[in-house]
py3Dmol code that shows the C-alpha trace and the ligand (Angstrom):
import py3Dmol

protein = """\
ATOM      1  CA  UNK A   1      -8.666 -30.673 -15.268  1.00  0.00           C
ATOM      2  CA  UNK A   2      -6.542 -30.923 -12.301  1.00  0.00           C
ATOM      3  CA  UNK A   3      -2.270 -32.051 -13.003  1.00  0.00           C
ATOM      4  CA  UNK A   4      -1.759 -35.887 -13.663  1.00  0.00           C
ATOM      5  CA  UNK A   5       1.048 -35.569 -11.119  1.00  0.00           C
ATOM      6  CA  UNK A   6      -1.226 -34.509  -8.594  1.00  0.00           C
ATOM      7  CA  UNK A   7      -3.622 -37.393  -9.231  1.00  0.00           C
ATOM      8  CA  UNK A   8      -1.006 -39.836  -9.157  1.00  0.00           C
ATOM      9  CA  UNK A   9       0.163 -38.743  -5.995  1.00  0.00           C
ATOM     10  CA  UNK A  10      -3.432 -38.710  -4.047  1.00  0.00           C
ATOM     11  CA  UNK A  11      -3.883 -42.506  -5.375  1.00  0.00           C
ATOM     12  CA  UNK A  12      -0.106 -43.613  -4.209  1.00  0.00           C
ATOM     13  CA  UNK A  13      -0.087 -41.310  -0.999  1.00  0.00           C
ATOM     14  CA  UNK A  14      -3.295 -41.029  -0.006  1.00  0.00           C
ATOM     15  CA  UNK A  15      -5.630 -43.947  -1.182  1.00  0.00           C
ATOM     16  CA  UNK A  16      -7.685 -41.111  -3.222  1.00  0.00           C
ATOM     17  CA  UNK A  17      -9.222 -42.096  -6.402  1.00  0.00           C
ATOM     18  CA  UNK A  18     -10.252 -39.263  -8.595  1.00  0.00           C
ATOM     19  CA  UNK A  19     -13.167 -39.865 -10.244  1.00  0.00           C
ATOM     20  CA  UNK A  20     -14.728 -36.731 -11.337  1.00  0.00           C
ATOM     21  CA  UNK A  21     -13.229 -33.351 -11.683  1.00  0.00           C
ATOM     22  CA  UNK A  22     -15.359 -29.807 -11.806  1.00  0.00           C
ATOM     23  CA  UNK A  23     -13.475 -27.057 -12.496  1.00  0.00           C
ATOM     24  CA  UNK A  24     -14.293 -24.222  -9.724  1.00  0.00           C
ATOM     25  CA  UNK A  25     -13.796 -20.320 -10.320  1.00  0.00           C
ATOM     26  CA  UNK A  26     -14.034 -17.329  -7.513  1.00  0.00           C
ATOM     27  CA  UNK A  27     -10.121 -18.347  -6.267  1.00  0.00           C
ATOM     28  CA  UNK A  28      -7.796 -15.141  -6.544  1.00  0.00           C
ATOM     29  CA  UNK A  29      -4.735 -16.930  -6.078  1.00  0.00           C
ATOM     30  CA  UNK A  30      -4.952 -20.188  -7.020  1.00  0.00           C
ATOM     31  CA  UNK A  31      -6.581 -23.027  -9.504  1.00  0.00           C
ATOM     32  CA  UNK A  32      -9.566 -24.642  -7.414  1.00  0.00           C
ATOM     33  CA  UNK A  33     -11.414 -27.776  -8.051  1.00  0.00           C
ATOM     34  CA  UNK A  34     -14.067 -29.929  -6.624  1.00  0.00           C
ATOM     35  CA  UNK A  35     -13.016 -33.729  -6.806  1.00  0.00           C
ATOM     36  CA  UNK A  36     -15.820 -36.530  -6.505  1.00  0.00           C
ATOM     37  CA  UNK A  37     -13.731 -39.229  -5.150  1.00  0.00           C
ATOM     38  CA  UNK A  38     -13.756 -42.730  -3.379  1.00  0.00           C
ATOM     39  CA  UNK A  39     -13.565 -40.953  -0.093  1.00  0.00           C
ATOM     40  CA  UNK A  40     -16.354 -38.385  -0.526  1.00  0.00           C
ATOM     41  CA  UNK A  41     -16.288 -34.621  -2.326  1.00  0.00           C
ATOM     42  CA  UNK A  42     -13.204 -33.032  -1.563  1.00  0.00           C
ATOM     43  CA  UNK A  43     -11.998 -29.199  -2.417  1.00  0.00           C
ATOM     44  CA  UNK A  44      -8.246 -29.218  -3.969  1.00  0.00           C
ATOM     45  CA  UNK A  45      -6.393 -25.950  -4.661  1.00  0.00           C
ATOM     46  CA  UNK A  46      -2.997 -25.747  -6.774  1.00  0.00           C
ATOM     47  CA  UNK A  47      -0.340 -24.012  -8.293  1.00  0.00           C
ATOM     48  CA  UNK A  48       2.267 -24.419  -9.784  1.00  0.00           C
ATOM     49  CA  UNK A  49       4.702 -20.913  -8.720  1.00  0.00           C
ATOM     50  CA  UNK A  50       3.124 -21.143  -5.283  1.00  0.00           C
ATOM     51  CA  UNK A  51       6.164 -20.062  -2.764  1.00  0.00           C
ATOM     52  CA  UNK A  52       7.326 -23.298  -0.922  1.00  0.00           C
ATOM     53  CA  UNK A  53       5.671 -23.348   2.093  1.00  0.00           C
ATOM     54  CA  UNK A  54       2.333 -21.706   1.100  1.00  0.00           C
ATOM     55  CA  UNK A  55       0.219 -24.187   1.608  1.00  0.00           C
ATOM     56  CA  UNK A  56       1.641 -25.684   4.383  1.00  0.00           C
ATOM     57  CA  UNK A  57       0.969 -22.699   6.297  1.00  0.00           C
ATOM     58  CA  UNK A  58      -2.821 -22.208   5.349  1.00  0.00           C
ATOM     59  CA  UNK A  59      -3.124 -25.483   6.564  1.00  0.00           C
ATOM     60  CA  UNK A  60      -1.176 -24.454   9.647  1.00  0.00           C
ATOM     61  CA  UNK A  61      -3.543 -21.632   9.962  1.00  0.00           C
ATOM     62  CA  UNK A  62      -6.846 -23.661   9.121  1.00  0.00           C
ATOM     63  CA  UNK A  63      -5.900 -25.836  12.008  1.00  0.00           C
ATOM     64  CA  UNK A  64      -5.242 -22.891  14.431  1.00  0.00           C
ATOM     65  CA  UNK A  65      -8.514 -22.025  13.577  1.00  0.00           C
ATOM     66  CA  UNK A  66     -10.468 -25.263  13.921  1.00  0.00           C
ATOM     67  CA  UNK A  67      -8.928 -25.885  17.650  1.00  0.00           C
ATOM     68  CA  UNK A  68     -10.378 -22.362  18.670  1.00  0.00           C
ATOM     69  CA  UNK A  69     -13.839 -24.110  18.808  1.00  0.00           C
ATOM     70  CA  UNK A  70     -17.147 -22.622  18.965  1.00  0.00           C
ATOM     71  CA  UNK A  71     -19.636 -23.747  16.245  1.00  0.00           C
ATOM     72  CA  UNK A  72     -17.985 -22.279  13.257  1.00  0.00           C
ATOM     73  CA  UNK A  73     -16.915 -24.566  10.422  1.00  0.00           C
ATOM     74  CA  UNK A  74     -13.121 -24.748   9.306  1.00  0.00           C
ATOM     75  CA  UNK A  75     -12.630 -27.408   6.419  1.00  0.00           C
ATOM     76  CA  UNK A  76     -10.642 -30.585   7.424  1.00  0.00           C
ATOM     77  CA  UNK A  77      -7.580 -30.872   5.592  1.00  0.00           C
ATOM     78  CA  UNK A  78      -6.143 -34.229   3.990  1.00  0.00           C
ATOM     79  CA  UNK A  79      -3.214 -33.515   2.498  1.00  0.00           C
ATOM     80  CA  UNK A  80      -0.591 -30.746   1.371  1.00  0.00           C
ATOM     81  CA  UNK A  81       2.614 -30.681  -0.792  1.00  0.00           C
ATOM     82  CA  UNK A  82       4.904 -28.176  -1.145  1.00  0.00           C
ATOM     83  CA  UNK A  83       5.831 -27.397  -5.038  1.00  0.00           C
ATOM     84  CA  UNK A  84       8.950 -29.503  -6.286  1.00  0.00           C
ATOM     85  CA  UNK A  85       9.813 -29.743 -10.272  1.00  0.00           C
ATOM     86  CA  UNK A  86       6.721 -30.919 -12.287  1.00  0.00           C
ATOM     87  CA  UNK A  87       4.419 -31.112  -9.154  1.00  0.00           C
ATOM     88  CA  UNK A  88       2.384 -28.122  -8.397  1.00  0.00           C
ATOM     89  CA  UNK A  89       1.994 -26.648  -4.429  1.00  0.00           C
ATOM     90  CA  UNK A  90      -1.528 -27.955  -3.586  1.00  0.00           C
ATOM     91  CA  UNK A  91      -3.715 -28.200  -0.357  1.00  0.00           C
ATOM     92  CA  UNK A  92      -6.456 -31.015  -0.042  1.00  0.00           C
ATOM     93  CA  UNK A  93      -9.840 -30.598   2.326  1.00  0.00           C
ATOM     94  CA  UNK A  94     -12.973 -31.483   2.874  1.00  0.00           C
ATOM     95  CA  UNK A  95     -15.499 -30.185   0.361  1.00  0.00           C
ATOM     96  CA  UNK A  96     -17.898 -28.174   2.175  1.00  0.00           C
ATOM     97  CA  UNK A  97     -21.190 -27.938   0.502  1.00  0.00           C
ATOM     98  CA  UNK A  98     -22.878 -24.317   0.646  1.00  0.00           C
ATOM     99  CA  UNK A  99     -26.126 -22.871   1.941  1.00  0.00           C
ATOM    100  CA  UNK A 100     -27.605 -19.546   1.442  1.00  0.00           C
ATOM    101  CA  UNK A 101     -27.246 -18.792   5.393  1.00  0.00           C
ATOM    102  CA  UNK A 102     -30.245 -16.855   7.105  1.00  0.00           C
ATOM    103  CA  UNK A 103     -29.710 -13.769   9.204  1.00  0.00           C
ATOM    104  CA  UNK A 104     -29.915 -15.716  12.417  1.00  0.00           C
ATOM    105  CA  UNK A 105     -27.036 -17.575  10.974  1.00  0.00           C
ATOM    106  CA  UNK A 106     -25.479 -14.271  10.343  1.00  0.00           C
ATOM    107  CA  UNK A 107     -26.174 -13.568  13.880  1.00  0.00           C
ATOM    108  CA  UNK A 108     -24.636 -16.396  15.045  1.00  0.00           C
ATOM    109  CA  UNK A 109     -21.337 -16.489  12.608  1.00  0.00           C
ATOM    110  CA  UNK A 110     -20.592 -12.904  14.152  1.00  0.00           C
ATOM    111  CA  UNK A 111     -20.972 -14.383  17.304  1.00  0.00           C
ATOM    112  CA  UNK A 112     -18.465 -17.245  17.030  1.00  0.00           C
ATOM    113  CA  UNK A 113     -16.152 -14.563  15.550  1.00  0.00           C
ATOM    114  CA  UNK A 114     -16.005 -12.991  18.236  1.00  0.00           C
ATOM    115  CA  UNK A 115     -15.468 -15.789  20.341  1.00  0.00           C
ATOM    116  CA  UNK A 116     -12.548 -16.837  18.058  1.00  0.00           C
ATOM    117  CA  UNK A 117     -11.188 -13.006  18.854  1.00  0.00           C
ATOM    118  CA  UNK A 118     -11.015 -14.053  22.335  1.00  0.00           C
ATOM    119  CA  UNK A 119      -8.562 -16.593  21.928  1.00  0.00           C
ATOM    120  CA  UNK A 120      -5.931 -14.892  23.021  1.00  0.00           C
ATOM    121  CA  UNK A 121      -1.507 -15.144  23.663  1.00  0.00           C
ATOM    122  CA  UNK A 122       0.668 -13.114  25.840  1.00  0.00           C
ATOM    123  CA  UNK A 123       2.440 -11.290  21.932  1.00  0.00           C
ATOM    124  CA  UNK A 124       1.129 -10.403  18.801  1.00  0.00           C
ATOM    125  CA  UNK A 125       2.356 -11.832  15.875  1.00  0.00           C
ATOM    126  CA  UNK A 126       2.438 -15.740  15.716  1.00  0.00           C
ATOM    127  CA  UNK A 127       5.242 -18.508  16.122  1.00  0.00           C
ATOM    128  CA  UNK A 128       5.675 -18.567  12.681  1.00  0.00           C
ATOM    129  CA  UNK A 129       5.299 -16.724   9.447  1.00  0.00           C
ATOM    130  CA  UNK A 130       2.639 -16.897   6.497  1.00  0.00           C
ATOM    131  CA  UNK A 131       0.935 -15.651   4.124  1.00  0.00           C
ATOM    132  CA  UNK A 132      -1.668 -13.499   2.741  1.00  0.00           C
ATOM    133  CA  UNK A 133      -2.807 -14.320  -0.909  1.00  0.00           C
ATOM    134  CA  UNK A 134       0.850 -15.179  -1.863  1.00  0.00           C
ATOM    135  CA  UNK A 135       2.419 -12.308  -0.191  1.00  0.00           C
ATOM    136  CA  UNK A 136       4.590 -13.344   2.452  1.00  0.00           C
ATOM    137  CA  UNK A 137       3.331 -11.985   6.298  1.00  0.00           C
ATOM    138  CA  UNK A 138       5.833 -11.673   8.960  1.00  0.00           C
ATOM    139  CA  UNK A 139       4.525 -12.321  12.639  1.00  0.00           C
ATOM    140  CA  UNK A 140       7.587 -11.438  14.467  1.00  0.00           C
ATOM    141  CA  UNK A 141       6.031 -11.372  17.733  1.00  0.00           C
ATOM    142  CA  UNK A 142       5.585  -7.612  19.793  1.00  0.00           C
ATOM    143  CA  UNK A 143       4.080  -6.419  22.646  1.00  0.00           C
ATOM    144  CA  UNK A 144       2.772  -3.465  21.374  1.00  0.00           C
ATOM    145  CA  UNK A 145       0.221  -4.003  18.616  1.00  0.00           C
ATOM    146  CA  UNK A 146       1.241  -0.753  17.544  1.00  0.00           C
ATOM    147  CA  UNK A 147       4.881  -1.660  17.204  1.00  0.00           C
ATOM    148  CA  UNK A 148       3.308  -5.087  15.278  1.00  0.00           C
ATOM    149  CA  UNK A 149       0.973  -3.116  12.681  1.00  0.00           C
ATOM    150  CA  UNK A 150       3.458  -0.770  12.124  1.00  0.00           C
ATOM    151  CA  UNK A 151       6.418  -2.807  11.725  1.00  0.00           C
ATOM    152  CA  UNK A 152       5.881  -6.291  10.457  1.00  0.00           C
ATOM    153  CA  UNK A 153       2.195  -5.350   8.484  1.00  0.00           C
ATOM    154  CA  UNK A 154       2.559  -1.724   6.923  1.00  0.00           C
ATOM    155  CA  UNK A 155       6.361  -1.309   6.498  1.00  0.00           C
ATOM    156  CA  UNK A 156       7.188  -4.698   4.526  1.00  0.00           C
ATOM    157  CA  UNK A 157       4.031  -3.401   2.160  1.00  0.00           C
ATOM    158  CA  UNK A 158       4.955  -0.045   1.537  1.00  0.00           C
ATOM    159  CA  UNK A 159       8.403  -1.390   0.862  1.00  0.00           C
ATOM    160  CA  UNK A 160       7.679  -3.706  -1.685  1.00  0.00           C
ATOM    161  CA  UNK A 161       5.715  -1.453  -3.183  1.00  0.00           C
ATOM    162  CA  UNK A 162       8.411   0.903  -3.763  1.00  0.00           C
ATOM    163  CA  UNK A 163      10.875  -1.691  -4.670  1.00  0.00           C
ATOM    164  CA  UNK A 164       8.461  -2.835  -7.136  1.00  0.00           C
ATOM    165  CA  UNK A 165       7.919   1.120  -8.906  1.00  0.00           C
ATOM    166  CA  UNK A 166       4.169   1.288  -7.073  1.00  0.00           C
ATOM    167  CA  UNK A 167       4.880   4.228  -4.700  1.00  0.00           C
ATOM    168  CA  UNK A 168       7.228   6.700  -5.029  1.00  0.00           C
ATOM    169  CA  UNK A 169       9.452   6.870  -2.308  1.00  0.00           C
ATOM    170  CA  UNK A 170       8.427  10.471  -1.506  1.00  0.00           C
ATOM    171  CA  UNK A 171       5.933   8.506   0.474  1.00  0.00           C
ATOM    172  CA  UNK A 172       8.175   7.377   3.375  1.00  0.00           C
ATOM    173  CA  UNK A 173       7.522  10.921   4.561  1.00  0.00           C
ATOM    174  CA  UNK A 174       4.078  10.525   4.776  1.00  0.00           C
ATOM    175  CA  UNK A 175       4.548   7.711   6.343  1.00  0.00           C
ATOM    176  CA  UNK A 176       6.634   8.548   9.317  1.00  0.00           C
ATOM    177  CA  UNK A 177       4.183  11.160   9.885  1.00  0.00           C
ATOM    178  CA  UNK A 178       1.219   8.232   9.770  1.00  0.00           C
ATOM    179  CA  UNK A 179       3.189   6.064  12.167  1.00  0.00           C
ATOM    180  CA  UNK A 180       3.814   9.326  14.324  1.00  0.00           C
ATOM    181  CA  UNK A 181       0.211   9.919  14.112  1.00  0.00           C
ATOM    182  CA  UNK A 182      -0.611   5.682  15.140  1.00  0.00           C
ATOM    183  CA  UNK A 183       0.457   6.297  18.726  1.00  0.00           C
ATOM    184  CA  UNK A 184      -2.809   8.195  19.862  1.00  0.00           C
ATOM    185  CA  UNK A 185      -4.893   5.643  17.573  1.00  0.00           C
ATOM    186  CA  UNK A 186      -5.415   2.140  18.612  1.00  0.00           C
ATOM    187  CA  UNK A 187      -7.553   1.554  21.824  1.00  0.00           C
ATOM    188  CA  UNK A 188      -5.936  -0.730  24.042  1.00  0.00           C
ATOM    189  CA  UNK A 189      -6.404  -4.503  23.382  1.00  0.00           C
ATOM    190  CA  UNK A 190      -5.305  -8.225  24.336  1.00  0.00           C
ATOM    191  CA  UNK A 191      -3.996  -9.929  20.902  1.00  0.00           C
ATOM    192  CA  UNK A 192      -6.695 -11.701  19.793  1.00  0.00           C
ATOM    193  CA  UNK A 193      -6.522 -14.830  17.270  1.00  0.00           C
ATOM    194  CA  UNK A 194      -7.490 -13.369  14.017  1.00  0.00           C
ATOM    195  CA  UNK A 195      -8.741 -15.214  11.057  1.00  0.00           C
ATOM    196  CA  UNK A 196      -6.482 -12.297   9.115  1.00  0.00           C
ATOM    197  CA  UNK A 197      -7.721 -12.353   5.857  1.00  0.00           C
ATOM    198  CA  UNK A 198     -11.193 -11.668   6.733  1.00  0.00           C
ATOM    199  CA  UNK A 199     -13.531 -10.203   3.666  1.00  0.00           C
ATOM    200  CA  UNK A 200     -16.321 -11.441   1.614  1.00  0.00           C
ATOM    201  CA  UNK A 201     -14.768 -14.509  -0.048  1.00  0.00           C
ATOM    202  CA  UNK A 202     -13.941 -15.936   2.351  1.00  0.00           C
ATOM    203  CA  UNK A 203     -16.297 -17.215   4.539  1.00  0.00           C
ATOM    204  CA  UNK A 204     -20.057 -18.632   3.565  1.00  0.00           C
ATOM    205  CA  UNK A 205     -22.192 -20.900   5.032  1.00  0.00           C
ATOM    206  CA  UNK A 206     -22.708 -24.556   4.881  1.00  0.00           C
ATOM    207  CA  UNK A 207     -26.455 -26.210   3.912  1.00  0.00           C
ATOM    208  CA  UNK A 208     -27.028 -26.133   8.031  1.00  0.00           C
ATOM    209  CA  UNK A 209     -26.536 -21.846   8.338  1.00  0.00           C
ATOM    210  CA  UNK A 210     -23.212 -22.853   9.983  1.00  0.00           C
ATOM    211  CA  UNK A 211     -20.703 -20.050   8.938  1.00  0.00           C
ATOM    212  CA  UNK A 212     -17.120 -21.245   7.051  1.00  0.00           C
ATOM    213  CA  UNK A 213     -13.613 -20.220   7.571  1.00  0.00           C
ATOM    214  CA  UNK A 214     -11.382 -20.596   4.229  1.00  0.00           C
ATOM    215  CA  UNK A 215      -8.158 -19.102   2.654  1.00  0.00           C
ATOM    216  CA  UNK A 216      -6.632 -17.282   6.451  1.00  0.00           C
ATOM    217  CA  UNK A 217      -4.010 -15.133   6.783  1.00  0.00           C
ATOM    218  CA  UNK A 218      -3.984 -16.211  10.422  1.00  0.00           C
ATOM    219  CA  UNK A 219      -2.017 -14.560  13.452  1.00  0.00           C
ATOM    220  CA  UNK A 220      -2.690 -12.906  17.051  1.00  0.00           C
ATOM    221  CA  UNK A 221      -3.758  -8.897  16.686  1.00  0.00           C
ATOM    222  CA  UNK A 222      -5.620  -6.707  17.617  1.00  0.00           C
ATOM    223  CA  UNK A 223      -9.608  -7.558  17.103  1.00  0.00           C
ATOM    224  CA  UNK A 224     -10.587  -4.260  15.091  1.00  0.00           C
ATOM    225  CA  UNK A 225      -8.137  -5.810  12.564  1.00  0.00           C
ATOM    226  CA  UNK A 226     -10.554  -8.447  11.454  1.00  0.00           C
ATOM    227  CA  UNK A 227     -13.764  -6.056  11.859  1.00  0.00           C
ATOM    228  CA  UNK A 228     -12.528  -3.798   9.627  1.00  0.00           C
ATOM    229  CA  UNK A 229     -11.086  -6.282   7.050  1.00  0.00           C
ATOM    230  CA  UNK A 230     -14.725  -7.173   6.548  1.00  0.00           C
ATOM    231  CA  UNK A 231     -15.994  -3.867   5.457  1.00  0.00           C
ATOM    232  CA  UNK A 232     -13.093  -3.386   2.560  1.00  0.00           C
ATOM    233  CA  UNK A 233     -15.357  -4.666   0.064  1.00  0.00           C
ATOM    234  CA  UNK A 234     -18.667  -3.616   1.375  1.00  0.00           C
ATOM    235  CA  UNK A 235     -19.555  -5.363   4.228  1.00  0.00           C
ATOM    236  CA  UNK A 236     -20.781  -8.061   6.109  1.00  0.00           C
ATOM    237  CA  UNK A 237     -24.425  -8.489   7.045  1.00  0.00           C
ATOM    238  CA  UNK A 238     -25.691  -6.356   9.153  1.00  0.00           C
ATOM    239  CA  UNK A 239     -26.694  -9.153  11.505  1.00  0.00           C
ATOM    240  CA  UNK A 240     -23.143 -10.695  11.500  1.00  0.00           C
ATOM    241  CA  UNK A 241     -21.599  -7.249  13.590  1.00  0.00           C
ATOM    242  CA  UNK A 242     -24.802  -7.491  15.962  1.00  0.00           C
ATOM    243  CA  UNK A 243     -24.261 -11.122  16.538  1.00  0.00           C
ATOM    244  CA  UNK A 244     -20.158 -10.024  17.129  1.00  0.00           C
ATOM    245  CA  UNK A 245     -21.968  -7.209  19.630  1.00  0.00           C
ATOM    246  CA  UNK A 246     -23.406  -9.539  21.583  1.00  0.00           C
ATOM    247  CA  UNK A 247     -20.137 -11.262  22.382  1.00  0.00           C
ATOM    248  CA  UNK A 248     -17.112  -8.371  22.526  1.00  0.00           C
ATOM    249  CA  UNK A 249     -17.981  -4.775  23.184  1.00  0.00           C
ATOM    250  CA  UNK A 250     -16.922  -2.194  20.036  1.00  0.00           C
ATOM    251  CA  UNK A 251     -14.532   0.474  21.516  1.00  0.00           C
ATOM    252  CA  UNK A 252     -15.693   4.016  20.803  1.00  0.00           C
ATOM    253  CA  UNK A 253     -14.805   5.279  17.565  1.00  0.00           C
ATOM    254  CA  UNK A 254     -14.230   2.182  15.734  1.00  0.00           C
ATOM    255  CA  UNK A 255     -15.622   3.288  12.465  1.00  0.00           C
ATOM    256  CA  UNK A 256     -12.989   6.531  12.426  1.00  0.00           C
ATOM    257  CA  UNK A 257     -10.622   3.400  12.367  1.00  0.00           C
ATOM    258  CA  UNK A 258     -11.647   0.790   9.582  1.00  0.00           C
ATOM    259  CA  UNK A 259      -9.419   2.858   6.687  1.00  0.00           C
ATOM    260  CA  UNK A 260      -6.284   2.830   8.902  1.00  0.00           C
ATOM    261  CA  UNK A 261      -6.374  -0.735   9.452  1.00  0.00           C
ATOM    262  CA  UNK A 262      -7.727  -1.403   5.896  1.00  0.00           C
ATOM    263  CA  UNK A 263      -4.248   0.603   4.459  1.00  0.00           C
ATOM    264  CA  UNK A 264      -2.629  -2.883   4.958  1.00  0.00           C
ATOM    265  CA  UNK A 265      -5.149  -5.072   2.605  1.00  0.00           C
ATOM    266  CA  UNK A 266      -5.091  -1.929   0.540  1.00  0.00           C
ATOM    267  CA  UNK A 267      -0.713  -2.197   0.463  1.00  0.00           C
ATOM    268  CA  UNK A 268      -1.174  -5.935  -0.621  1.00  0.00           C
ATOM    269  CA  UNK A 269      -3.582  -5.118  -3.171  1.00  0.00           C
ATOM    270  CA  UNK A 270      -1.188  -2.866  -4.097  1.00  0.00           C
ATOM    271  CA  UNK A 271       1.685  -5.131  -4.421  1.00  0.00           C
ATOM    272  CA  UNK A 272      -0.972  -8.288  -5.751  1.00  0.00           C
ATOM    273  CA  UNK A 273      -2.603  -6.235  -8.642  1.00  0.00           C
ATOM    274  CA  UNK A 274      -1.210  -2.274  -8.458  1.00  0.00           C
ATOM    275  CA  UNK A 275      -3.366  -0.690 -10.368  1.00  0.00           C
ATOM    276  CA  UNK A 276      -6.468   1.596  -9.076  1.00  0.00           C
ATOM    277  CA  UNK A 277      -5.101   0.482  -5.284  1.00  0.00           C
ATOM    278  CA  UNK A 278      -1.615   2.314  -5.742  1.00  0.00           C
ATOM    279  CA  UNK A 279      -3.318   5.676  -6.297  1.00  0.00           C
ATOM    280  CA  UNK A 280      -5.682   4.806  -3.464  1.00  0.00           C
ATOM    281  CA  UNK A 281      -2.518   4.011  -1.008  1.00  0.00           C
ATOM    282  CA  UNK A 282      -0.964   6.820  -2.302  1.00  0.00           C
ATOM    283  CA  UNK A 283      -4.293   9.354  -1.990  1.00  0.00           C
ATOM    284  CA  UNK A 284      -4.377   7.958   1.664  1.00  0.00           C
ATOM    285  CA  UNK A 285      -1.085   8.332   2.726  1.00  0.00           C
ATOM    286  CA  UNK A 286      -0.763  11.944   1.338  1.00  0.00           C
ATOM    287  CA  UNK A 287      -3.177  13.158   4.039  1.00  0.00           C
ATOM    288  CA  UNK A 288      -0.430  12.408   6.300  1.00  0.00           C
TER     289      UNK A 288
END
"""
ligand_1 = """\
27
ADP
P -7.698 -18.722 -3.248
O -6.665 -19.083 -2.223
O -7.203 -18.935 -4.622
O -8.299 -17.347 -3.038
P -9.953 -19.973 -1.911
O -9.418 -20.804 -0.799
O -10.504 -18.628 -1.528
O -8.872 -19.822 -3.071
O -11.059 -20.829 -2.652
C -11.690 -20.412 -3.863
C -13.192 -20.669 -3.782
O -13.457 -22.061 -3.601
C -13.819 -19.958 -2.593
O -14.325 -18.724 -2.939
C -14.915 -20.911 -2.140
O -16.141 -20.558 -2.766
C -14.507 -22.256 -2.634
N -13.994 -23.089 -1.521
C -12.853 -22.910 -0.814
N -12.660 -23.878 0.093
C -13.724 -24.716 -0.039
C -14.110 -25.936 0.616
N -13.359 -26.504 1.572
N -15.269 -26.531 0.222
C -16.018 -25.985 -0.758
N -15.708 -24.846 -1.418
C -14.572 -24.222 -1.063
"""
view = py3Dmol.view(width=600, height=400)
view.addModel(protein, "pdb")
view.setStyle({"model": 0}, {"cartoon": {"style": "trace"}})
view.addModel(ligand_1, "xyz")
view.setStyle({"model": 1}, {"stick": {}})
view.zoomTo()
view.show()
């Protein structure tokens, strides 16, 4: 059942009637439902201790998205509100039905990835903040990507974490040595629009094989950011990095590389669930 307040709202706001609700699961974040309505199926997504602006900025970055072209699918959005007393956050969108996606498709979703990675901007970072789950993401803007991953990705993380009791602070040492260590790392690289939250759940592809953008975490970076965000819980299809070949050459050594980048979903796992990830951060950053 989606909030009465929210329903009121679509009718008076937004000449949506509600007439059929279905619950939807697979959301880490936030309550999800599909809503048969009197304009069509649309996908709604609430809560009710989202921070302010959260949804305003997914939308933000769905839109980024969208206007990067190419023939990759981002949801149209309808409608967003921001949480005040009784009303919830929520974000409203077209409901995009769901295919099972062939390996051409695959093929051709890496393809248009990598054709969204070559949007590019003169900083990395982004005009404005977001952020990732319900983490806030800073995207003060840098030059250096190196400068950008180290400053406004890994540091906020590893300080939260700390704050919060999930690393001992014994691990700033191991992390100055890291950073130290991050100079000699990163091949050179324009910033690249990234999609920024980039793993299994959140893509899929609609009944036509057409690959779908949802839930992004979106900001200019470097390209091996997204690559390696996809292999943090076990990969894309094969088919989807030789489509992303075909487009934008790999640099050498990319695979030496995925665990660095992945420390910072690894830090907001961290800081979103603790657990198993805060001896995995920890494990990681020890080596250092
Ligand atoms: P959360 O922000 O809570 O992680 P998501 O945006 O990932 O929520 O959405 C949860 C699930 O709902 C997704 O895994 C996806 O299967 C489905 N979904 C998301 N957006 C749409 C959409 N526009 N149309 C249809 N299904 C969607």
């Amino acid at each position: 059942m989606i909030p009465e307040t929210i329903k009121n709202l679509l009718s008076r706001e937004h000449s949506v009637q509600v007439n059929k609700v279905t619950s939807l699961s697979g959301g880490d974040i936030n309550r999800a439902a599909k809503l048969s309505t009197n304009r069509g199926d649309l996908f709604l997504k609430w809560n009710h201790n989202a921070p302010a602006d959260m949804f305003e900025k997914e939308e933000e970055g769905l839109d980024l998205l969208r206007q990067a072209g190419g023939n990759i699918k981002v949801p149209d959005t309808i409608a967003h509100q921001n949480p005040e007393g009784e009303m919830p956050g929520f974000l409203l969108m077209e409901f995009i039905h769901s295919g099972t996606g062939s390996s051409d498709d695959a093929f051709r979703f890496g393809a248009e990835m990598a054709g969204i990675h070559n949007q590019s901007n003169s900083h990395f970072g982004l005009d404005h903040n977001n952020y990732i789950g319900r983490l806030p993401q800073s995207n003060k803007q840098h030059k250096s990507w190196n400068t950008f991953f180290v400053e406004e990705r890994i540091k906020p993380q590893v300080k939260t974490a700390i704050d919060a009791g999930k690393l001992p602070e014994s691990i700033l040492k191991n992390c100055e040595r890291f950073y130290f260590e991050l100079e000699s790392i990163f091949p050179g690289n324009k910033p690249s629009l990234l999609h920024g939250d980039l793993w299994g759940g959140n893509y899929f592809f609609d009944t036509n094989g057409i690959g779908v953008l949802i839930d992004p975490a979106v900001y200019y970076g470097h390209p091996e950011m997204d690559l390696a965000f996809t292999k943090m819980f076990g990969g894309f299809p094969a088919e989807f990095y030789r489509g992303y070949e075909s487009v934008n050459t790999l640099e050498p050594g990319f695979n030496g590389r995925i665990q660095i980048y992945n420390l910072y979903p690894l830090l907001v796992h961290v800081n979103l669930f603790g657990g198993g990830y805060a001896s995995r951060a920890r494990r990681f950053l020890e080596n250092y």
